[in-house]
N, C-alpha and C positions, 0 to 999 in steps of 0.2 A: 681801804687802808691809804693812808696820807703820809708820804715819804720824802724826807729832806734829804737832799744831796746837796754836800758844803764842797765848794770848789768854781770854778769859772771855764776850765780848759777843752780840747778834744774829749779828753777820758770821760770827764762829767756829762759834755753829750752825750757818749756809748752808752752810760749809765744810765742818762734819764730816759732818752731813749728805747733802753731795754727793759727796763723798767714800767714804764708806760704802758707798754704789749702785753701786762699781767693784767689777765683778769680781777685780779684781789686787790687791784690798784686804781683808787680813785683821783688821785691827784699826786703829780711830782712836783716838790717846789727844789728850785737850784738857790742857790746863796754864795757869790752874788748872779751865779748865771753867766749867760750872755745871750746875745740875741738867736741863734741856731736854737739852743736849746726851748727860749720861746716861741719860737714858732711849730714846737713838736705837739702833738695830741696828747693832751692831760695835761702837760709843763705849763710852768710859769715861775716867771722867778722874782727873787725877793733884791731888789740893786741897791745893796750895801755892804760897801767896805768895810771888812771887821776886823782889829788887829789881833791875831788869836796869840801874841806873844802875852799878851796881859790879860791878867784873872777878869777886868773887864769885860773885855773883847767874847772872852770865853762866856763871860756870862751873857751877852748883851745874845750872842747864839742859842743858848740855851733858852732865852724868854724868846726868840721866834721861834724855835722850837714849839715851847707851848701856846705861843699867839694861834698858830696854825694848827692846833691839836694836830701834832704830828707822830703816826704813830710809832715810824722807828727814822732814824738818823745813818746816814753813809757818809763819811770824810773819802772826800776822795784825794786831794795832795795830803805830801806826808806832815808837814810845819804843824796842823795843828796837833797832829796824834803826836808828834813829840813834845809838844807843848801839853799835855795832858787833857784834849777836850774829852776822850773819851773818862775819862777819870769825873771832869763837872757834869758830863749829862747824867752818869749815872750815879752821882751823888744825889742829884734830883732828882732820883728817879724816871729817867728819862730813858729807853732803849736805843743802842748806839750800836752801832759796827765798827768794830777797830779793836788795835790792841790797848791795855791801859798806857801808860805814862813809862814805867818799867820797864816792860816788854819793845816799848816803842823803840830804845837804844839801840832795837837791832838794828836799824837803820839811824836813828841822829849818832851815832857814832858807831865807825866802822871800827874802832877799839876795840869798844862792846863785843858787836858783830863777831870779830876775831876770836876773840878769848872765848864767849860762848861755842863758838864750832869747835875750837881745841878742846874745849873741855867734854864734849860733846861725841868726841871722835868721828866729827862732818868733816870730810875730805874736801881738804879750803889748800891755795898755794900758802907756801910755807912766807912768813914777814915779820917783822921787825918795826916797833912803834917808837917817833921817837916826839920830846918836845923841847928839844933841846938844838937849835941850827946849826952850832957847829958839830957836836957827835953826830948830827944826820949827814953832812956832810966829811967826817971823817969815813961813816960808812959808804957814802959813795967812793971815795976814795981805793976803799978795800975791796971793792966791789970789779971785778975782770969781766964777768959773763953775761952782754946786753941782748936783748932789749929789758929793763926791767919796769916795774909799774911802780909809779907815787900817786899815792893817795890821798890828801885832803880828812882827816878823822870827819869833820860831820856834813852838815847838808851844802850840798853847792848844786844843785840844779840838773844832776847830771853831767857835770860841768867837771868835777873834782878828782876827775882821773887822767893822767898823766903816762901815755906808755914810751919811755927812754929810749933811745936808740945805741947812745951814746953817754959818756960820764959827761959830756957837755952840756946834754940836755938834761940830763939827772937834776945837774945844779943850776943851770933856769930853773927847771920845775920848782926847787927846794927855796931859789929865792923866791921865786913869783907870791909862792902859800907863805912861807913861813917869815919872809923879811917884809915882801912888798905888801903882803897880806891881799893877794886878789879874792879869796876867799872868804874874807873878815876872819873874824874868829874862828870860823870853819878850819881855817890851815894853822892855828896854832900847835896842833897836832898831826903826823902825816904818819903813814904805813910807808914804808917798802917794800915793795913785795917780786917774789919770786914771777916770772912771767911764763905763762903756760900758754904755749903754741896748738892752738886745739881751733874748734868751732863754738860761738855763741851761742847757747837756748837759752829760752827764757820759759818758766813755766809760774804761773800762778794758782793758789790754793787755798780756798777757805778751812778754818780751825776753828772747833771750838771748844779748845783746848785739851779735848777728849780722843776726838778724832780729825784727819786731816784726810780732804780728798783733792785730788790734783786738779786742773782743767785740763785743756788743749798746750800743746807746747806752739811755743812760736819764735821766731827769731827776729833781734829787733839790726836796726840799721845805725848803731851809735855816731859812726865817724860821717863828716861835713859831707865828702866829695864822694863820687863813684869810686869803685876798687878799694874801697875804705882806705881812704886818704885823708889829711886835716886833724881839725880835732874834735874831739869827742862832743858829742852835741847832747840835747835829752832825749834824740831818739826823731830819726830821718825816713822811717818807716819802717815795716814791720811783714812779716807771711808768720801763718795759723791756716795747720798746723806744720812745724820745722820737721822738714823734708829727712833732716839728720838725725830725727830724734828713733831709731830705732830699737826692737824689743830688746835687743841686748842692753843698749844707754838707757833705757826707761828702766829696766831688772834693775841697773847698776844707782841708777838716781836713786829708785826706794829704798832701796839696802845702805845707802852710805852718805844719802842726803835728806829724805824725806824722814824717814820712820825715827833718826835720831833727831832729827830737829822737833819733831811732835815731843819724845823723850827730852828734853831741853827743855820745852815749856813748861810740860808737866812738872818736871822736877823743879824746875825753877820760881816754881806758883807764880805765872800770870796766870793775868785773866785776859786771855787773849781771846776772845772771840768778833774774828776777824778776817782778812787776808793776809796772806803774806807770800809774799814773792822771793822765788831763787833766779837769781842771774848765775849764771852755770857756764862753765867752759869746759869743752868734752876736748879728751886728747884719748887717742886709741881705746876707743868706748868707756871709757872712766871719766867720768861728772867730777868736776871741784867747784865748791861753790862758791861765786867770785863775790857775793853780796848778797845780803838781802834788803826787800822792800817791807814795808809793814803795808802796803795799801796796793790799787789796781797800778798796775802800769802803764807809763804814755810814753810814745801809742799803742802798747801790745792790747791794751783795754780793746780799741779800735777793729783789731782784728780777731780778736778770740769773742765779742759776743756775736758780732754778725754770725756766725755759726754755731751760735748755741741756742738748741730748740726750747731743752727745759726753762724752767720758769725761775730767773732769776730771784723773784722779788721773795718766793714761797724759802729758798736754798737759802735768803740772809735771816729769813724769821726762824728756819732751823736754826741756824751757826748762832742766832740769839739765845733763843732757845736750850741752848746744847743739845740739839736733837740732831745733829748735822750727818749720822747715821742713817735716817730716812730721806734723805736728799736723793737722789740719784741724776747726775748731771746727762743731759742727753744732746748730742752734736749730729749735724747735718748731714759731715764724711765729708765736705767739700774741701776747699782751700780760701783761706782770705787772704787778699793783698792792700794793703792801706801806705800812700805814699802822700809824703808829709810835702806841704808846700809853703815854705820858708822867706819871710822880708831879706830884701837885701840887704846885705852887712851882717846879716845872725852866722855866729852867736857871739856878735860884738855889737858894736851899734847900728841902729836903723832908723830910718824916719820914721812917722806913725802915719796916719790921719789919707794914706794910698785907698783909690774907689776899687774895691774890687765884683768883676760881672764876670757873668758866664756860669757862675755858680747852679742858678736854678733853670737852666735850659733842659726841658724835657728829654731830652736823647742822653744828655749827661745822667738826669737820676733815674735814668733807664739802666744804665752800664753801674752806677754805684751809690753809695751811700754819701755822703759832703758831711761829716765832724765840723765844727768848726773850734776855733781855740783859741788867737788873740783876734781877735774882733770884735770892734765896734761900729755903733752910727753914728755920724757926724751928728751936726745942727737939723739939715736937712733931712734927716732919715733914711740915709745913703749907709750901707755898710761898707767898714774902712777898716785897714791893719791897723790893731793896737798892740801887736806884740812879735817876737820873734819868728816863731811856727805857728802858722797863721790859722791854718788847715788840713785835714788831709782827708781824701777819698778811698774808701775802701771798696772792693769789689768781691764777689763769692762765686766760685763755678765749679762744679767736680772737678779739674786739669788746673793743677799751678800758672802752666803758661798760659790757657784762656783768663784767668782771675787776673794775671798780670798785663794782658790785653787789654781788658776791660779796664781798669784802674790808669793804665797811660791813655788811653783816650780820654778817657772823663778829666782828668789832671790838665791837660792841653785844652781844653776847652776853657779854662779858667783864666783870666785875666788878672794880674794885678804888677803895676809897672815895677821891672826891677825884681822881682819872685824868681825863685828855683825852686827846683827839685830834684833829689838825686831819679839817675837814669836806671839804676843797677837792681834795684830793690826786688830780691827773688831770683835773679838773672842767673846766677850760680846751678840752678838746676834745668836750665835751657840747654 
């Protein structure tokens, strides 16, 4: 079997990567890739920028698709599956993972998103949409009891959540999206929302539209600095499985998150056969779900396959399939730790074109795995940061706090001038 993974980042590593380790897998091609990913057994990739905003772009995918007789298709960021590529491949008859174009709103807009859980009765914080800057603004006004949360309605990178302390920073937030448009169009539209003092999970789950089976939970690392300080990034690192997620909050997730959101799709006729991701904030064992993804998450991707034994590749030609009933996912029982290693300046501006070594030093991919995600090679064949979150290293050991041992060694061993990492990632349960 000949498998396309559409994407360039960390995640699409985790992906090709895990992928590859299937028997039933003859070759992974990435699109456009990067260089990590080539260098993995089976991978290779196809280096072209495709703009999936235009039926073009979509198409010009779809014909490497079939240049590479390939036999099924993975979107791993979210742009295209809101753009509808799953919708073009399988009008060509082409098998695809993802939701269609419809379904995809659960995530290109957190409207959608919204109004699906209420109607749904998925236990979501209570908000208020508005597209209008001065009534968004009269409700902050009306507004007494902080911290509260602005949202951004569609994609911003991770980027589009705003948690208020103050009416002051309320209405930054409201100019920033809605006047200065740091968003583009993304903030034409913003939620406000109620702010629920709880803990992070994250849990991912493929659908195929029939049935829905969870993974591993994890928790991801949003905010810049240590003690979750700063602002909200796309994700600083990550532990799998979340230490918090216990039998009581897992009962409470299926009962008032998972099993009605399956009822949602159903009812709603997609064709979702796919992922889709709950970001979840638990306050006194009760799950609200703060969003969802339609695709794998970065970096939770990172940390939840390295401890997944079963066979990725066999669990998507089920969920193609509709057969996602015979799947049975199987985990290691250990813990993963994956911590993101960030250009200076993110997530504002950075330089690119920084050498970065240390990466493949034996005692390093002895303690962990090395993802990579904006990287490139210069002229010379040097690999160099081309983006924000450059990297991150995941580690796996029965004990949270040996996996997070492992993981800060390997990290420190990494060279790239100017680079951070948060210190804290997992530290909560030391």
């Amino acid at each position: 079997m000949k498998i396309l993974v559409i994407g360039s980042g960390g995640r699409e590593h985790a992906l090709c990567w895990k992928l590859a380790q299937s028997d039933n897998v003859e070759k992974v091609i990435a699109l456009p890739g990067n260089p990590g990913i080539a260098a993995e057994e089976k991978c290779e990739c196809q280096e072209e920028i495709i703009d999936y905003h235009t039926g073009e772009g979509r198409a010009r995918a779809v014909k490497i698709a079939r240049l590479h007789d390939v036999d099924l298709t993975l979107v791993g960021p979210e742009d295209p599956l809101v753009q509808g590529i799953v919708d073009d491949f399988r009008k060509a008859g082409l098998k695809i993972i993802g939701p269609d174009k419809q379904a995809a709103q659960l995530e290109g807009s957190k409207d959608f998103a919204k109004s699906f859980m209420n109607q749904y009765n998925i236990r979501t914080p209570f908000s208020k949409t508005f597209q209008d800057y001065k009534l968004a603004c009269e409700e902050i006004e009306r507004i007494s009891d902080y911290p509260i949360v602005i949202k951004a309605d569609g994609l911003a990178a991770g980027k589009g959540v705003y948690i208020c302390e103050s009416k002051q920073d309320a209405m930054k937030a409201l100019e920033e999206m809605m006047e200065k448009l740091k968003f583009g169009k993304s903030g034409h539209k913003v939620l406000i929302e109620e702010f629920i003092d709880g803990e992070e999970v994250s849990i991912l789950a493929l659908t195929d539209s029939r049935v829905i089976k969870p993974f591993l939970s994890s928790k991801d690392h949003k905010r810049l600095l240590d003690h979750d300080k700063g602002p909200n990034t796309g994700g600083m690192g990550v532990i799998a499985p979340n230490p918090l997620m216990s039998e009581a909050v897992y009962e409470d997730f299926i009962q008032f998150c998972l099993n009605p959101t399956l009822k949602g799709i159903r009812e709603s006729g997609f064709d979702y056969r796919g992922i889709i991701f709950f970001g979840l904030m638990v306050k006194k064992s009760k799950c609200y779900v703060l969003e969802y993804n339609v695709r794998m998450g970065d970096p939770e991707t990172q940390a939840v396959l390295p401890l997944m034994e079963s066979d990725l590749a066999t669990h998507l030609i089920h969920t193609h399939n509709g057969q996602l009933e015979k799947s049975d996912m199987v985990w290691n029982g250990g813990f993963c730790v994956n911590v993101v290693l960030a250009s200076q300046g993110y997530p504002n501006g950075y330089q690119k074109g920084k050498f970065i070594s240390g990466w493949d030093e034996p005692a390093l991919q002895e303690q962990a795995k090395v993802f990579f995600a904006g990287v490139g090679k210069n002229d010379a064949g040097v690999l160099v940061n081309t983006g924000g979150r450059v990297l991150s290293v995941s580690s796996v050991d029965g004990e949270l706090k040996k996996a997070r041992q492992k993981a800060y060694q390997a990290i420190q061993s990494i060279t790239l001038e100017g680079s951070f990492y948060r210190k804290d990632i997992g530290a909560f349960k030391d």
